[in-house]
LODREN-340049 format. One line per field, with one value per residue (C-alpha): chain; x, y, z. Coordinates in pm, whole numbers. Example, Ala and Ser with C-alpha at 12.3 -4.5 7.8 and 13.67 -1.06 7.14 Angstrom:
unit: c(A A) .
c1: c(1230 1367) .
c2: c(-450 -106) .
c3: c(780 714) .
END
This chain:
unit: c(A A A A A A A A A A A A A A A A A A A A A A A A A A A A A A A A A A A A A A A A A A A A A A A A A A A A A A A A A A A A A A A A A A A A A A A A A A A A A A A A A A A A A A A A A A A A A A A A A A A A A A A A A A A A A A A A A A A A A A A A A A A A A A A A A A A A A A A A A A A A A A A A A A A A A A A A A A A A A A A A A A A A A A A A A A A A A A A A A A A A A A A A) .
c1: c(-1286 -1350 -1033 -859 -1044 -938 -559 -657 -810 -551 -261 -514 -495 -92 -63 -333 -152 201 -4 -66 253 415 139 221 609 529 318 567 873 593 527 808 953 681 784 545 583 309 186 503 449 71 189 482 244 -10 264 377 50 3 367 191 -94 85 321 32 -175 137 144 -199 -144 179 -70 -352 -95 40 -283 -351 -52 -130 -493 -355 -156 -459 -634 -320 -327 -668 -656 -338 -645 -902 -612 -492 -907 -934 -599 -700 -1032 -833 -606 -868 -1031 -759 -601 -978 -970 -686 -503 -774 -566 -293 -517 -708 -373 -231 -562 -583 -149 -299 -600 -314 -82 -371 -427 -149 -120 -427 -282 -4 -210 -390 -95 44 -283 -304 38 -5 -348 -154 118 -129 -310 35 160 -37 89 469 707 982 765 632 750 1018 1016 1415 1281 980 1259 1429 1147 1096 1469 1555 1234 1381 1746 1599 1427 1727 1932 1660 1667 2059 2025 1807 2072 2344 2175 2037 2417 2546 2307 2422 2692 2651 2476 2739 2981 2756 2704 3098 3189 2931) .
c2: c(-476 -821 -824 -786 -1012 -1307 -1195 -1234 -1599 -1699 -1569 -1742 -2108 -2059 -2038 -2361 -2567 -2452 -2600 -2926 -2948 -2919 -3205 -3434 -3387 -3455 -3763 -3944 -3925 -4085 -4361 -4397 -4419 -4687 -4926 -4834 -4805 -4787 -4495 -4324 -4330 -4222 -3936 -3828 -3844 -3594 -3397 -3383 -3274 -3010 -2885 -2837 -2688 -2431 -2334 -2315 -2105 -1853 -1832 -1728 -1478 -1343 -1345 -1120 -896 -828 -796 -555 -312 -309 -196 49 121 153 379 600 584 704 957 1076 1039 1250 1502 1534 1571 1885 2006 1980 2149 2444 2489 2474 2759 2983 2964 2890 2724 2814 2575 2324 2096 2053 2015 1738 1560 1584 1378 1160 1085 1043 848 596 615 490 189 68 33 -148 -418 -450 -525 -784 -969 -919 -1081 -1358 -1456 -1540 -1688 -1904 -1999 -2015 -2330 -2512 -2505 -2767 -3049 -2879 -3162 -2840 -2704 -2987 -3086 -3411 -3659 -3544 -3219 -3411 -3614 -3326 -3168 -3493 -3551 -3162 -3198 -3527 -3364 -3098 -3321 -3556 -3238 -3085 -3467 -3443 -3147 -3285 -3538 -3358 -3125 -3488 -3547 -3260 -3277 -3579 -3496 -3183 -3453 -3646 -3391 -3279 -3636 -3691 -3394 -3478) .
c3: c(-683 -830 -987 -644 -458 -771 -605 -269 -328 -557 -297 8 -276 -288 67 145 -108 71 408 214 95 426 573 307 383 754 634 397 651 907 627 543 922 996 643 447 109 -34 168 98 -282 -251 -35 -267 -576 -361 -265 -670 -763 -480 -608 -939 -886 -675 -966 -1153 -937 -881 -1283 -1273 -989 -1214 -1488 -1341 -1187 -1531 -1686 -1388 -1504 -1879 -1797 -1614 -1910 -2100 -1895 -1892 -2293 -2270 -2074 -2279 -2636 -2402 -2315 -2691 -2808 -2578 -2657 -3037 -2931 -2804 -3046 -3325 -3083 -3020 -3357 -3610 -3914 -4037 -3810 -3843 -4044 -3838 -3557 -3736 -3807 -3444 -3332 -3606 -3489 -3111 -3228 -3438 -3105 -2928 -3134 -3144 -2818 -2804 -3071 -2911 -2570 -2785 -2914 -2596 -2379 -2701 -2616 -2212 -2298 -2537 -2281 -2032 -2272 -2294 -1947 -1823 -2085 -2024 -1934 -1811 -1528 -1381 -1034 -1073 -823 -758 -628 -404 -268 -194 -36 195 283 396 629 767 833 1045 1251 1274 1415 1602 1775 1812 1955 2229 2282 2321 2569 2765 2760 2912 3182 3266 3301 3507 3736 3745 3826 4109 4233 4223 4447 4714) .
END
């Protein structure tokens, strides 16, 4: 229950940093529309670190989700140990001792199975804990100020043709009026 409400507030962070993001995109193309440009680079650094932390916080969602599916792994290995246990209880019951020993050895091969898989889960959960510790001092995933630019300027050409669009539909009913005006 925990665990899915960590999701839930981690998916609610991605989408409020998404909000800021598209604020601070709205807020540089109004600095830098009114000259000024030292607003504009105060804005695009914001907007650089919201970019970041929202990468990071959708690596941590990827992580828990994945963490989420090997647990369930897990459980699914242990029900498979509890499963082989009774299995190796009835067989040592229908068959006695006499089968005993290769009863014994079919747990002790479910018993290995299972732990295994639990050292591989380790190494496995070692691994994304240790990736998780470098990201943050990764030069390759951080947000370049190419890509914030690019995030500023495709905002600004939609407006720009959203505005020509108004124009050109000003124009034409101009000159519908004037069309009307020059038959009367």
């Amino acid at each position: 229950m925990k665990i899915r409400q960590g999701v839930r507030s981690i998916e609610r962070s991605i989408r409020q940093q998404q909000k800021f993001a598209e604020d601070f995109i709205k807020n540089a193309q109004q600095a830098k529309k009114i000259g000024d440009e030292g607003q504009y680079q105060f804005i695009r650094n914001a907007l650089k670190k919201t970019a970041t932390v929202k990468k990071m916080l959708e690596r941590q969602l990827l992580s828990i989700k994945n963490a989420m599916l090997i647990q369930q792994q897990a459980a699914a290995s242990q029900q498979f140990a509890e499963s082989m246990s009774l299995m190796a209880k009835e067989i040592g019951r229908t068959f006695g001792e006499m089968d005993l020993t290769k009863t014994q050895a079919d747990w002790e091969k479910a018993v290995t199975q299972a732990g295994s898989l639990e050292e591989r889960m380790d190494l496995f959960l070692d691994a994304m804990q240790d990736s998780a510790l470098a990201a943050p001092s990764s030069t390759a995933e951080a947000v370049g100020d190419d890509e914030i630019d690019r995030m500023i300027a495709a905002d600004v050409l939609a407006s720009e043709k959203a505005e020509l669009g108004k124009l050109d539909q000003l124009e034409s009913e101009i000159a519908r009026e004037l069309g009307a005006k020059q038959k009367d």
